[in-house]
PDB file of N, H, CA, C and O in Angstrom:
ATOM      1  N   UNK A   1      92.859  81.353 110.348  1.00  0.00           N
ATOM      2  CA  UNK A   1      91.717  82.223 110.490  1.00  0.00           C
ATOM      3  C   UNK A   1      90.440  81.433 110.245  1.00  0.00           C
ATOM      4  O   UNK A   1      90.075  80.884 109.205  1.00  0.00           O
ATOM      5  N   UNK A   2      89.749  81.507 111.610  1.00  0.00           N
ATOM      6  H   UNK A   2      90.045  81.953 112.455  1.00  0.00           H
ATOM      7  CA  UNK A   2      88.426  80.749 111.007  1.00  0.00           C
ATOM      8  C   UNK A   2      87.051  81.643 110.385  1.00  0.00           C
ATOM      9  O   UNK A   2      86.064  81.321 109.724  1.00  0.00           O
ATOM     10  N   UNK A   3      87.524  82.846 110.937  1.00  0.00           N
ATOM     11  H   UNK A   3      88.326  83.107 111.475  1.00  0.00           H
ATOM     12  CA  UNK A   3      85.966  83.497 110.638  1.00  0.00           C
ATOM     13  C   UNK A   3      86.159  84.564 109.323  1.00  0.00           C
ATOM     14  O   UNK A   3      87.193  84.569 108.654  1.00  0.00           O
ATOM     15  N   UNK A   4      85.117  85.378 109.081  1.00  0.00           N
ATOM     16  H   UNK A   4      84.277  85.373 109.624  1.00  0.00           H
ATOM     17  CA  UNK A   4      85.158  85.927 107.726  1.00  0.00           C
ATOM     18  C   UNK A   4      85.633  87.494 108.479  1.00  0.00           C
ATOM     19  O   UNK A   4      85.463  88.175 109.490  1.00  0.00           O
ATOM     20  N   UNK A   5      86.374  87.464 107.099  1.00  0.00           N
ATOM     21  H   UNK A   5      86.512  86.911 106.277  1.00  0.00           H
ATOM     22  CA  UNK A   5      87.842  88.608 106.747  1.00  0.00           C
ATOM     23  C   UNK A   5      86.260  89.545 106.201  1.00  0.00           C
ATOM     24  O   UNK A   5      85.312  89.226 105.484  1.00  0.00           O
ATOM     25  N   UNK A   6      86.739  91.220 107.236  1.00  0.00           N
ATOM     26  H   UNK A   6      87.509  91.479 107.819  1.00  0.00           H
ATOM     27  CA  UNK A   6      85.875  92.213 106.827  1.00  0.00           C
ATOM     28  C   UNK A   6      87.254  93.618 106.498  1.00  0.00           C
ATOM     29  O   UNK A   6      88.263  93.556 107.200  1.00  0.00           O
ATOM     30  N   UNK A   7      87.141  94.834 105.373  1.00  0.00           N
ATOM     31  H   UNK A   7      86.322  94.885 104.802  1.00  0.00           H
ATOM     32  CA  UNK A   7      87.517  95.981 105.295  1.00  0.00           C
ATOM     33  C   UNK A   7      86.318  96.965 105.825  1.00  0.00           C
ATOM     34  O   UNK A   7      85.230  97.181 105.293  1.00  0.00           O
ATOM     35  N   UNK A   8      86.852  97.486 107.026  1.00  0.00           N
ATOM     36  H   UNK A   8      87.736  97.310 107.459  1.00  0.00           H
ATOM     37  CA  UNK A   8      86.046  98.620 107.410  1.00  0.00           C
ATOM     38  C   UNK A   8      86.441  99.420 107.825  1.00  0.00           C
ATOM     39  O   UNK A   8      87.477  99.228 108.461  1.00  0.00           O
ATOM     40  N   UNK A   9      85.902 100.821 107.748  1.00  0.00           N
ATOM     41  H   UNK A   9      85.061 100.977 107.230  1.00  0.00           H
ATOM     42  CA  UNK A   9      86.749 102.071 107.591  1.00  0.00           C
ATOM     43  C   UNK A   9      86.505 102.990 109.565  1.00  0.00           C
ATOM     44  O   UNK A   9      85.351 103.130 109.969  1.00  0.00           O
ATOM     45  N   UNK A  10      87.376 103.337 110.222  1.00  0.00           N
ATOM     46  H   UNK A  10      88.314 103.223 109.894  1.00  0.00           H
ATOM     47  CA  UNK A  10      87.045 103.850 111.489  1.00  0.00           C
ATOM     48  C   UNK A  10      87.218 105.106 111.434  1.00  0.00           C
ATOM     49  O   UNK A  10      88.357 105.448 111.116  1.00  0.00           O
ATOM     50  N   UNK A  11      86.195 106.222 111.713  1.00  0.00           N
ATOM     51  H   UNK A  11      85.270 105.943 111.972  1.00  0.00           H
ATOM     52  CA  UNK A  11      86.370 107.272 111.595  1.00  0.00           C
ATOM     53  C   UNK A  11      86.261 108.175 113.066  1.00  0.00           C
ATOM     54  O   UNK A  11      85.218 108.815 113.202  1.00  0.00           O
ATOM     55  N   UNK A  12      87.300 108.262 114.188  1.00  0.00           N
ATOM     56  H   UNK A  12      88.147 107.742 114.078  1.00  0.00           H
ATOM     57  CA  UNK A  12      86.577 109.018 114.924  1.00  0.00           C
ATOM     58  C   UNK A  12      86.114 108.249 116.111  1.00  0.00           C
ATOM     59  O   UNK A  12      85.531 108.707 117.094  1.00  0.00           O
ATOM     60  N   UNK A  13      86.532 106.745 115.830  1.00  0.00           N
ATOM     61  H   UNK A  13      87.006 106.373 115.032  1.00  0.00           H
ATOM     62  CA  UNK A  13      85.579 105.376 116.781  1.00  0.00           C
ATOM     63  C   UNK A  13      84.495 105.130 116.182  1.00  0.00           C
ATOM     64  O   UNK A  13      83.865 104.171 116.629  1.00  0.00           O
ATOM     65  N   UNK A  14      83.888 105.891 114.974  1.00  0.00           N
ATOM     66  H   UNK A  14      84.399 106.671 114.611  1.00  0.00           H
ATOM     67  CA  UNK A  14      82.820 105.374 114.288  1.00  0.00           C
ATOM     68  C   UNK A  14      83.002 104.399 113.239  1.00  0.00           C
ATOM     69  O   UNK A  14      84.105 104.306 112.700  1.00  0.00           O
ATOM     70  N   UNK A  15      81.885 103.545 112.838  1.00  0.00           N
ATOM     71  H   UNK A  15      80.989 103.621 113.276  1.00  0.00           H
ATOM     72  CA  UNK A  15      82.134 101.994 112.043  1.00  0.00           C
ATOM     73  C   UNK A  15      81.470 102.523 110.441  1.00  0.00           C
ATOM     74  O   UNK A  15      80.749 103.462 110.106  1.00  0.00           O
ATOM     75  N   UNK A  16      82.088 101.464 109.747  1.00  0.00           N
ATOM     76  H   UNK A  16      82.673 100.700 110.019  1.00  0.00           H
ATOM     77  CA  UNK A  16      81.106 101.566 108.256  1.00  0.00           C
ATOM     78  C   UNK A  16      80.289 100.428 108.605  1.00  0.00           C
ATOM     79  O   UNK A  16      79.345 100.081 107.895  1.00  0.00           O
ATOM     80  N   UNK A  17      80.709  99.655 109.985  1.00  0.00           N
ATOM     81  H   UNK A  17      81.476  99.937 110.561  1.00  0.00           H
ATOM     82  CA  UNK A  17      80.506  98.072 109.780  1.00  0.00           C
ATOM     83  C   UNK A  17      79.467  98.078 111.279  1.00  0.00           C
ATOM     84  O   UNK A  17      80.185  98.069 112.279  1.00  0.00           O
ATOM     85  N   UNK A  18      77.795  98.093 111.647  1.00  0.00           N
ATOM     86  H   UNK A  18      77.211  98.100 110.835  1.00  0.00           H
ATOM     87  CA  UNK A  18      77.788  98.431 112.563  1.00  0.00           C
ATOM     88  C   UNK A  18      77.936  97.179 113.840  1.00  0.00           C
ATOM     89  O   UNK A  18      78.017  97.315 115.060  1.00  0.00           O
ATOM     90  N   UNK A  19      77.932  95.789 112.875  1.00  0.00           N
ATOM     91  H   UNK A  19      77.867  95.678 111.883  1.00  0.00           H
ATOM     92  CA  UNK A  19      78.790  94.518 114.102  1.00  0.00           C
ATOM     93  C   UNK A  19      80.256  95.249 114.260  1.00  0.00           C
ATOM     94  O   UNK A  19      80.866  94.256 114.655  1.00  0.00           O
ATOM     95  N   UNK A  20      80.949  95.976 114.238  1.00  0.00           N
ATOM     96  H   UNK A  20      80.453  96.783 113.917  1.00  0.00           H
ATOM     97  CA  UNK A  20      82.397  96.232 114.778  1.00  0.00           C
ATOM     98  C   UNK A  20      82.281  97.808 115.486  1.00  0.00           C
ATOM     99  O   UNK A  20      83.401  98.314 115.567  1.00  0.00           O
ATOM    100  N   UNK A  21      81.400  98.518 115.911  1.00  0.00           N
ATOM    101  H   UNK A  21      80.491  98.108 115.845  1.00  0.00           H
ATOM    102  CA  UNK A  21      81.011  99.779 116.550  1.00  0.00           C
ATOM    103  C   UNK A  21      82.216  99.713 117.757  1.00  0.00           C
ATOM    104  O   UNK A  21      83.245 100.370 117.916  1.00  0.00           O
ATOM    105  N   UNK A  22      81.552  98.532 118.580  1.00  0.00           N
ATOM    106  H   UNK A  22      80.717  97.998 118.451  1.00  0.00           H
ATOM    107  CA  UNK A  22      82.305  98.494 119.918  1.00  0.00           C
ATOM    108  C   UNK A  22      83.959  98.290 119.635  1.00  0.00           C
ATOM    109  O   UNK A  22      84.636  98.831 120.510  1.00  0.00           O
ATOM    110  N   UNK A  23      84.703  97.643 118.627  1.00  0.00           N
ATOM    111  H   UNK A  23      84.154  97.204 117.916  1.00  0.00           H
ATOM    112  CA  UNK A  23      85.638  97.046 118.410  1.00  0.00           C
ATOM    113  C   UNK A  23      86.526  99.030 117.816  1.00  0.00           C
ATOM    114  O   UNK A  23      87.551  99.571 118.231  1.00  0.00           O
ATOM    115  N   UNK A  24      85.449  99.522 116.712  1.00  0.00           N
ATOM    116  H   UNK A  24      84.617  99.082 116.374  1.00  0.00           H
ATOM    117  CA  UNK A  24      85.885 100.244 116.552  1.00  0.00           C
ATOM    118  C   UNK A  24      86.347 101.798 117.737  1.00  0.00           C
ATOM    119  O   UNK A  24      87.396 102.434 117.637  1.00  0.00           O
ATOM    120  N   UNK A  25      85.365 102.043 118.639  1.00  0.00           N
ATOM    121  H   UNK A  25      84.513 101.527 118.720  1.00  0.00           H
ATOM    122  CA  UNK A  25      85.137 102.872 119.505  1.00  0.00           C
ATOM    123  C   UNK A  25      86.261 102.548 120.232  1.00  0.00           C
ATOM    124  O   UNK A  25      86.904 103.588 120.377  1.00  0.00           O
ATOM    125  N   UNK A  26      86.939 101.414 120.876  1.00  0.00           N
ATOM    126  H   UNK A  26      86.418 100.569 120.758  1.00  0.00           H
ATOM    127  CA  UNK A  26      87.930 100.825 121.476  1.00  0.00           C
ATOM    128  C   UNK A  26      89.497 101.194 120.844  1.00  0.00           C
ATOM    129  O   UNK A  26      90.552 101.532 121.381  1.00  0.00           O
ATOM    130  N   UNK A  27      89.147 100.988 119.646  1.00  0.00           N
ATOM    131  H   UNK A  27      88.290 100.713 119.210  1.00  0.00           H
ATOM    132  CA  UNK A  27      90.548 101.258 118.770  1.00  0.00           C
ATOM    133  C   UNK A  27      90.864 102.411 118.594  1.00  0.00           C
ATOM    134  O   UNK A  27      92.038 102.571 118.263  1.00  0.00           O
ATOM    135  N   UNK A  28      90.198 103.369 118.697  1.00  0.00           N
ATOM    136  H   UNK A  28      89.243 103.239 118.966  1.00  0.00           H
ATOM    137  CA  UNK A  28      90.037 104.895 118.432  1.00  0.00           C
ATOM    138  C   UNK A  28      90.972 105.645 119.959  1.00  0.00           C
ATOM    139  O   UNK A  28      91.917 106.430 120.031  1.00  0.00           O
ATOM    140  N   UNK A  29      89.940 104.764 121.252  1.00  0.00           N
ATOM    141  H   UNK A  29      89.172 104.127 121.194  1.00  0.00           H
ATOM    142  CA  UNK A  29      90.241 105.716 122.031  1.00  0.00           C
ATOM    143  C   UNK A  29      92.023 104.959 122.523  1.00  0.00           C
ATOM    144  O   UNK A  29      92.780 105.506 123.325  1.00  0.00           O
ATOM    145  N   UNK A  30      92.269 103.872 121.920  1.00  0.00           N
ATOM    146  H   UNK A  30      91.654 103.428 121.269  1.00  0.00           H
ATOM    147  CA  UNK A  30      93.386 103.035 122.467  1.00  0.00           C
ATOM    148  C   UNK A  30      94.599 103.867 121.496  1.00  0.00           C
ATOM    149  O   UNK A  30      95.482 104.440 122.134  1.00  0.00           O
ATOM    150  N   UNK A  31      94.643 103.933 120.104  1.00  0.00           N
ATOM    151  H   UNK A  31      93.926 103.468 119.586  1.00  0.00           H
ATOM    152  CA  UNK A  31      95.326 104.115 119.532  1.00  0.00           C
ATOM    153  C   UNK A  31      95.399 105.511 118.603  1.00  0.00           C
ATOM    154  O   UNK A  31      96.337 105.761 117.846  1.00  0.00           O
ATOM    155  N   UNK A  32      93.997 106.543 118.848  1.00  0.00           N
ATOM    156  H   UNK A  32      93.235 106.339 119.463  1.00  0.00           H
ATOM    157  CA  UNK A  32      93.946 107.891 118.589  1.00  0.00           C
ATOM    158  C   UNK A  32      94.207 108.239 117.358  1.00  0.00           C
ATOM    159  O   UNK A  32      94.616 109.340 116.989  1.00  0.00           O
ATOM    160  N   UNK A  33      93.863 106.860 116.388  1.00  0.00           N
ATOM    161  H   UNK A  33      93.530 105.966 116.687  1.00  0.00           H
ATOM    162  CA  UNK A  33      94.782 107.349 114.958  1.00  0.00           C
ATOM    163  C   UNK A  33      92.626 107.953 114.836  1.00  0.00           C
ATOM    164  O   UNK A  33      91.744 107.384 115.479  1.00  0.00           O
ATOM    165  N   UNK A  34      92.356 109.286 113.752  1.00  0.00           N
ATOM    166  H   UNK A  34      93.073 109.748 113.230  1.00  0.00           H
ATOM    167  CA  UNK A  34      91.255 109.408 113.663  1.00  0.00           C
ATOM    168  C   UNK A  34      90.546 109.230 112.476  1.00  0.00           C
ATOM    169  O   UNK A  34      89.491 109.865 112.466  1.00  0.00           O
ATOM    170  N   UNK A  35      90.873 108.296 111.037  1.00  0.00           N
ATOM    171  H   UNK A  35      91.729 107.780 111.046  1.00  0.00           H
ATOM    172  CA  UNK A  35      90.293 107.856 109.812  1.00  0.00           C
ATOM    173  C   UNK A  35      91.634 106.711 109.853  1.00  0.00           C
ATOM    174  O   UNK A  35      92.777 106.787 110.303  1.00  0.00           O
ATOM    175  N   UNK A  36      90.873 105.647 109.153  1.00  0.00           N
ATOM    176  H   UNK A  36      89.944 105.584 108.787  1.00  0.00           H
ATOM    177  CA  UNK A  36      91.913 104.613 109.025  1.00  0.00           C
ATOM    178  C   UNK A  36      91.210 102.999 108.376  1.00  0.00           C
ATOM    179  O   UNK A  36      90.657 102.262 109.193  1.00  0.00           O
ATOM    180  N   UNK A  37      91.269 102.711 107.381  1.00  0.00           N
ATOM    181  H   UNK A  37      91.718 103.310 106.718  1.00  0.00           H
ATOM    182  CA  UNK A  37      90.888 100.996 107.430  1.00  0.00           C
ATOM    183  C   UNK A  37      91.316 100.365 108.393  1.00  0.00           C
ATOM    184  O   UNK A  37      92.277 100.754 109.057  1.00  0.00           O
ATOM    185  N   UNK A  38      90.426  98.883 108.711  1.00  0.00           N
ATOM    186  H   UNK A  38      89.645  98.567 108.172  1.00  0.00           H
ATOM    187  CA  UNK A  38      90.686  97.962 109.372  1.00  0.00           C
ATOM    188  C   UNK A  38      90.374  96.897 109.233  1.00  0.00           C
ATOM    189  O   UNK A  38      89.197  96.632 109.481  1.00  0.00           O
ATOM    190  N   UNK A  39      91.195  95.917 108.819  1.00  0.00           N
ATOM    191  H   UNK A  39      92.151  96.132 108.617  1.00  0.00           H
ATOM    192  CA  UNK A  39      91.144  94.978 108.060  1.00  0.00           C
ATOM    193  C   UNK A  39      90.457  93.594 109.206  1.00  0.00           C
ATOM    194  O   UNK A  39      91.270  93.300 110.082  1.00  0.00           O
ATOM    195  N   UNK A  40      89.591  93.069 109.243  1.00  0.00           N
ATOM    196  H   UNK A  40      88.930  93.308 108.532  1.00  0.00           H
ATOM    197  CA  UNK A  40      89.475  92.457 110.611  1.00  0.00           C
ATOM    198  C   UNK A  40      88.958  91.351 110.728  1.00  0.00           C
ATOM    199  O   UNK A  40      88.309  91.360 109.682  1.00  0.00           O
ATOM    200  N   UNK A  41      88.715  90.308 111.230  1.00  0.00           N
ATOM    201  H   UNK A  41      89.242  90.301 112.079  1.00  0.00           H
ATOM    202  CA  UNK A  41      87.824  88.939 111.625  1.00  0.00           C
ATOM    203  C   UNK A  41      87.150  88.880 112.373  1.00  0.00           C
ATOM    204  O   UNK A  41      87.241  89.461 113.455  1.00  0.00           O
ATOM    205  N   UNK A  42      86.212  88.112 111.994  1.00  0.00           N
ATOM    206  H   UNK A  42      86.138  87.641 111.115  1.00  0.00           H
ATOM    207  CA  UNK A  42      84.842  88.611 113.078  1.00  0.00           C
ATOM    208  C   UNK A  42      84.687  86.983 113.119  1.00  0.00           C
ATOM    209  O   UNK A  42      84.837  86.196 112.184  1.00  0.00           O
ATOM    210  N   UNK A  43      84.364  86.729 114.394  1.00  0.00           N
ATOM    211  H   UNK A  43      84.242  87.368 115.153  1.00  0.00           H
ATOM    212  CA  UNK A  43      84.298  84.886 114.366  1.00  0.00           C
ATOM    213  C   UNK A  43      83.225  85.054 115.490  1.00  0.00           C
ATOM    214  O   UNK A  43      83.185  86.161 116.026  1.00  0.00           O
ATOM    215  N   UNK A  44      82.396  84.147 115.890  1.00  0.00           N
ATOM    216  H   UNK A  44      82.428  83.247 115.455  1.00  0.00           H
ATOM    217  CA  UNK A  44      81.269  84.040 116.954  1.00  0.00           C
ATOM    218  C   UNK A  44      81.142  85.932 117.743  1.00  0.00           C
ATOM    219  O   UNK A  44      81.452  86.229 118.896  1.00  0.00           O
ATOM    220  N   UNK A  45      80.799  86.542 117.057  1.00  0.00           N
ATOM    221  H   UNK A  45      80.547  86.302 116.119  1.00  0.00           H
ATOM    222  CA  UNK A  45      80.823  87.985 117.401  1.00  0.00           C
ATOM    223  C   UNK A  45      81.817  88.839 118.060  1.00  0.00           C
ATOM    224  O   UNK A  45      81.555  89.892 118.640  1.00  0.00           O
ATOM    225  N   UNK A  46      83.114  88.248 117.913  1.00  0.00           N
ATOM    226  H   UNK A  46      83.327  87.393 117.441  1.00  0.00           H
ATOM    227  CA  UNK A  46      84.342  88.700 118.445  1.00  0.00           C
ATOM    228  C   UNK A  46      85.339  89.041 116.851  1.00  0.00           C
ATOM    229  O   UNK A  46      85.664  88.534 115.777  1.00  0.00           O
ATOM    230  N   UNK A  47      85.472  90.224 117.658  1.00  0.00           N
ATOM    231  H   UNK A  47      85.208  90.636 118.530  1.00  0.00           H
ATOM    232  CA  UNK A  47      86.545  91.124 116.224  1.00  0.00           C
ATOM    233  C   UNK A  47      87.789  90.878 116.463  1.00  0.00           C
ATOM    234  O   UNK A  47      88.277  91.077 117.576  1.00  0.00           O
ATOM    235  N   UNK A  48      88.621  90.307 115.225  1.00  0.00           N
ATOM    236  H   UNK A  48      88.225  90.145 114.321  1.00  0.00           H
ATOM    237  CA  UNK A  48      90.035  90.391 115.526  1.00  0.00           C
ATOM    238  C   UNK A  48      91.142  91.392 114.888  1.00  0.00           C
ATOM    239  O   UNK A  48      91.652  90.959 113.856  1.00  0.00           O
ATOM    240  N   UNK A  49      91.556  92.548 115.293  1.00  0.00           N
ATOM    241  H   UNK A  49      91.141  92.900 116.132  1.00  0.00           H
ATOM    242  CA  UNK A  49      92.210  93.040 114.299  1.00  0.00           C
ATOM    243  C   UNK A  49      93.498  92.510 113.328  1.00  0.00           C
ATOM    244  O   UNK A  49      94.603  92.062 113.633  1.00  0.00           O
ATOM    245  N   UNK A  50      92.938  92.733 112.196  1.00  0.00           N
ATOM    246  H   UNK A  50      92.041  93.097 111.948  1.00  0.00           H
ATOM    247  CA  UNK A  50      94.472  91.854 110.776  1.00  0.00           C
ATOM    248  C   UNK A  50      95.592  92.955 111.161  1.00  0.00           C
ATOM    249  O   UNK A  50      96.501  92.888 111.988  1.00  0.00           O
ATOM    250  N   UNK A  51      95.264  93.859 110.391  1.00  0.00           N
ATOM    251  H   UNK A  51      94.526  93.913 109.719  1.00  0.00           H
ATOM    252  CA  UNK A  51      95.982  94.837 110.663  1.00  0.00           C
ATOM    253  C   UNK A  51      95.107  96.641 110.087  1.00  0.00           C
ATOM    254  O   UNK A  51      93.939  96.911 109.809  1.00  0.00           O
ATOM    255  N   UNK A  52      96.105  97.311 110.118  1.00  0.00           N
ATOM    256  H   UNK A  52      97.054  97.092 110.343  1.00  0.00           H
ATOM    257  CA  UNK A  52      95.238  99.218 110.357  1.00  0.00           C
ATOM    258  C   UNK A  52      96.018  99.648 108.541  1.00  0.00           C
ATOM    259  O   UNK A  52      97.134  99.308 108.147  1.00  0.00           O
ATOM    260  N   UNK A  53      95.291 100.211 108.006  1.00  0.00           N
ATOM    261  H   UNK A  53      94.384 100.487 108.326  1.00  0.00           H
ATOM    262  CA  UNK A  53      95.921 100.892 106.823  1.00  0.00           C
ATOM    263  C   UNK A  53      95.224 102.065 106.345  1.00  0.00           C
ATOM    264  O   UNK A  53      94.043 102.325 106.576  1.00  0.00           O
ATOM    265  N   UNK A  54      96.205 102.902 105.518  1.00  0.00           N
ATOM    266  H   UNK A  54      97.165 102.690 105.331  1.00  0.00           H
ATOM    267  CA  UNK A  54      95.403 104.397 105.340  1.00  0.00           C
ATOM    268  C   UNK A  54      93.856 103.999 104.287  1.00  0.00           C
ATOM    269  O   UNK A  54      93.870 103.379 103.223  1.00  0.00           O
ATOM    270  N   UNK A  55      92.759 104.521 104.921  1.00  0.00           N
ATOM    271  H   UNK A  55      92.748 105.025 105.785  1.00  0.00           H
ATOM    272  CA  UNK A  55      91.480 104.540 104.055  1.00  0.00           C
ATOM    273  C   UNK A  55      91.858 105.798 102.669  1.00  0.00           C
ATOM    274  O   UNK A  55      92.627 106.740 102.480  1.00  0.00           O
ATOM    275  N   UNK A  56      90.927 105.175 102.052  1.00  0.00           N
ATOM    276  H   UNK A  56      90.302 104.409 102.205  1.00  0.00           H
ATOM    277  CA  UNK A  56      90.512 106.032 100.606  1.00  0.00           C
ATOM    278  C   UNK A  56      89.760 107.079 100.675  1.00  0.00           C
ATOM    279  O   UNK A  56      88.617 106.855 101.074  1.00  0.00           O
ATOM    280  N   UNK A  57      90.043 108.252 100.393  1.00  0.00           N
ATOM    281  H   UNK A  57      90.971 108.434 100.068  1.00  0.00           H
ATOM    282  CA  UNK A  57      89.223 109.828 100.337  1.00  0.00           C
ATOM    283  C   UNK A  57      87.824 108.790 100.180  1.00  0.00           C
ATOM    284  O   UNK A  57      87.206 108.799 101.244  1.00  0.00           O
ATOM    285  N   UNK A  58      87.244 108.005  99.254  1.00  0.00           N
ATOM    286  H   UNK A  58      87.747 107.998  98.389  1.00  0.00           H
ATOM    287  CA  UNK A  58      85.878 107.622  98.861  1.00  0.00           C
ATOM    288  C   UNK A  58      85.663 106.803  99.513  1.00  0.00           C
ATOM    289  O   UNK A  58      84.490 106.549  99.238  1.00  0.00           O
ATOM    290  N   UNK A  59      85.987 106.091 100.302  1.00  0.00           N
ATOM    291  H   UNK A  59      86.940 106.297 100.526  1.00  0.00           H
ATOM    292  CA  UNK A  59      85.900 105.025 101.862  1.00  0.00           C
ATOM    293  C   UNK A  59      85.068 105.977 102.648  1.00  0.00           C
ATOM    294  O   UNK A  59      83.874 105.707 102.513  1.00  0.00           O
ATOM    295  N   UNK A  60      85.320 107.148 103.536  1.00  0.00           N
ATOM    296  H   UNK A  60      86.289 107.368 103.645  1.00  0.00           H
ATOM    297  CA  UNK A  60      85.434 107.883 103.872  1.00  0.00           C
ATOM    298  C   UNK A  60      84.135 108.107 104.156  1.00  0.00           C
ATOM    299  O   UNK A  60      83.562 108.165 103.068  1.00  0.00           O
ATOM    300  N   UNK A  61      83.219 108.294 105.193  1.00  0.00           N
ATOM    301  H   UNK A  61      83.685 108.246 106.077  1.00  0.00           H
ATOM    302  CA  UNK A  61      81.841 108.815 105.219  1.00  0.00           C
ATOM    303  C   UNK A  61      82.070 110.271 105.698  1.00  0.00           C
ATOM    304  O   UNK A  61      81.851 110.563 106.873  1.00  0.00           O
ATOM    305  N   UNK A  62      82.440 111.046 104.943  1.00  0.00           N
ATOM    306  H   UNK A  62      82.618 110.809 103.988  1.00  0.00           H
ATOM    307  CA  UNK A  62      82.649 112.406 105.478  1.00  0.00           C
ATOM    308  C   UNK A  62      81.710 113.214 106.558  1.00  0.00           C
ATOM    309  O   UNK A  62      82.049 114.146 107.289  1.00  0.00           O
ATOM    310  N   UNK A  63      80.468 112.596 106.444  1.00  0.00           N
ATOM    311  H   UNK A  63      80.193 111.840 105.851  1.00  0.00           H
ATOM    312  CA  UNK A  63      79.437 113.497 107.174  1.00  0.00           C
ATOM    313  C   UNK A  63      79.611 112.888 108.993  1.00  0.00           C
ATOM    314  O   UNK A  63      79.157 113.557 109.921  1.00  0.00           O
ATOM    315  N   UNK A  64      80.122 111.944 109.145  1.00  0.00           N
ATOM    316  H   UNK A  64      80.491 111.400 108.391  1.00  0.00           H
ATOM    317  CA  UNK A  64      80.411 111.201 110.089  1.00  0.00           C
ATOM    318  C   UNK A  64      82.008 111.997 110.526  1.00  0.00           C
ATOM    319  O   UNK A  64      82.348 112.179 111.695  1.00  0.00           O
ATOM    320  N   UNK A  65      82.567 112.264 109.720  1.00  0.00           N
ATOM    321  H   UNK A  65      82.291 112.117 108.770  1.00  0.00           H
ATOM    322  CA  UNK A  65      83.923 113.196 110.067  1.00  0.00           C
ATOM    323  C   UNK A  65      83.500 114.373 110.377  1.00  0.00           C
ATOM    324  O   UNK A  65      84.098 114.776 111.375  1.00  0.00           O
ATOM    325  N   UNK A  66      82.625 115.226 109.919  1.00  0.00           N
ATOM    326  H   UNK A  66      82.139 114.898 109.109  1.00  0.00           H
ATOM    327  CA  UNK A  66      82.417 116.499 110.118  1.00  0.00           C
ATOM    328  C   UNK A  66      81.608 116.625 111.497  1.00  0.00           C
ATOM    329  O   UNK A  66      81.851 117.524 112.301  1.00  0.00           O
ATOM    330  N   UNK A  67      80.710 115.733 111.683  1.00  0.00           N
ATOM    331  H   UNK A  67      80.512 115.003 111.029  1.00  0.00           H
ATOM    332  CA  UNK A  67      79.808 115.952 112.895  1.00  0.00           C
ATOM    333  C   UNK A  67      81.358 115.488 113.966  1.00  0.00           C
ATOM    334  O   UNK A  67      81.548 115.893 115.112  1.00  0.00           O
ATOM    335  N   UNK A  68      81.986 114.856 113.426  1.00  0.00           N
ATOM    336  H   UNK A  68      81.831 114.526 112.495  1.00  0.00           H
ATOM    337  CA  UNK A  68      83.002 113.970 114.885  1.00  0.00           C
ATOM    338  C   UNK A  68      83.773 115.674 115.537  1.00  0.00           C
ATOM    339  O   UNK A  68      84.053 116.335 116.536  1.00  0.00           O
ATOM    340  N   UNK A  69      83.789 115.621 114.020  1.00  0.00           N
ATOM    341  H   UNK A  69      83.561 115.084 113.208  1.00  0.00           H
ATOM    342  CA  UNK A  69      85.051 117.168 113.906  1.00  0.00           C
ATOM    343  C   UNK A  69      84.407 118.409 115.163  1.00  0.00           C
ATOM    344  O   UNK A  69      85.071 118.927 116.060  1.00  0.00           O
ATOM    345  N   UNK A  70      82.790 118.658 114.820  1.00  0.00           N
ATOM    346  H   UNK A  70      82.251 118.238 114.091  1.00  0.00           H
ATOM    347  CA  UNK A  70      82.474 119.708 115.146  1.00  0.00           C
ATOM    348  C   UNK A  70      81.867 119.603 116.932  1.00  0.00           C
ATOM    349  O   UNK A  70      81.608 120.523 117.708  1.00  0.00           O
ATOM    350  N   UNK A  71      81.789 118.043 117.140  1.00  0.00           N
ATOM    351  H   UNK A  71      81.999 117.296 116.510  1.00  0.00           H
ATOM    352  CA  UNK A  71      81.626 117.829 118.202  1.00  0.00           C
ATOM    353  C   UNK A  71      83.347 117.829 119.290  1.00  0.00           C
ATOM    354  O   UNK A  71      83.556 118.040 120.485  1.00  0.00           O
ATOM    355  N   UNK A  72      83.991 117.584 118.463  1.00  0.00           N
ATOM    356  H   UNK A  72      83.821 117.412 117.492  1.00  0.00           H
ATOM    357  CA  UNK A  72      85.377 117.992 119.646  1.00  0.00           C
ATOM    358  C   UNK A  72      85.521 119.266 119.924  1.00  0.00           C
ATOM    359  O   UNK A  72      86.032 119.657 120.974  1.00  0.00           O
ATOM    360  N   UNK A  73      84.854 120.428 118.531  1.00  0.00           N
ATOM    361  H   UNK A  73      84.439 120.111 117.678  1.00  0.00           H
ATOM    362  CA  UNK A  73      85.127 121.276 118.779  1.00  0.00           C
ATOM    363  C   UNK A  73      84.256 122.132 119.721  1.00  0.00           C
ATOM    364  O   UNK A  73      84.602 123.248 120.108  1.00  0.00           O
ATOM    365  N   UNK A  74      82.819 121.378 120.144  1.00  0.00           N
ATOM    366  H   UNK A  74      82.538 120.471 119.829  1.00  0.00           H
ATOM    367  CA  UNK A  74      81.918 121.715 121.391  1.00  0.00           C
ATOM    368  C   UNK A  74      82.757 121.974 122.344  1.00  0.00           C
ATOM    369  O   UNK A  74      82.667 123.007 123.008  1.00  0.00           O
ATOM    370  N   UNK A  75      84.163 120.605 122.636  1.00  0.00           N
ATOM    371  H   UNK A  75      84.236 119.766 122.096  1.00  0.00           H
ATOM    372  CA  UNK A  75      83.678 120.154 124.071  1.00  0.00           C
ATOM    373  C   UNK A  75      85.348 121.306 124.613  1.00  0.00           C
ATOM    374  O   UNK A  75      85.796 121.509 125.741  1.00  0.00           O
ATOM    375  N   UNK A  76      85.682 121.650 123.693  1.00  0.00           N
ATOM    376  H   UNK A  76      85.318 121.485 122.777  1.00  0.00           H
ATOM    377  CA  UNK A  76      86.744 123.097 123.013  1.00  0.00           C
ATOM    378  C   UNK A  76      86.328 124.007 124.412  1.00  0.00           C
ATOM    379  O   UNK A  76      86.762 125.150 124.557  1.00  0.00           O
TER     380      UNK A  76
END
């Protein structure tokens, strides 16, 4: 691994991390899991995923879950 090891939390395709937005938005719609860590490498602006693990209730930007939440439930 050459580049620096990041924990960031995906909520929804949304980032805690906003260099991994695109990386995250990708992982969301590829793999549909919807809260989750992601353990990842970021080297010359390219994300690598380590691997996916369950996030912490306090990880968690809840207000970013609730708007995600209430916007699926628009499109309802």
């Amino acid at each position: 691994m050459k580049g620096e090891v990041h924990e960031i939390v995906q909520m929804f395709g949304e980032s805690t991390c906003e260099e991994t937005s695109g990386f995250t938005k990708k992982f969301y719609e590829v793999f549909n899991i919807p809260i989750c860590k992601l353990i990842v490498q970021i080297e010359d602006g390219n994300v690598i995923l380590n691997h996916c693990e369950p996030a912490l209730k306090n990880e968690v930007k809840w207000d970013v879950v609730h708007e995600k939440l209430h916007e699926i439930k628009q499109k309802k």
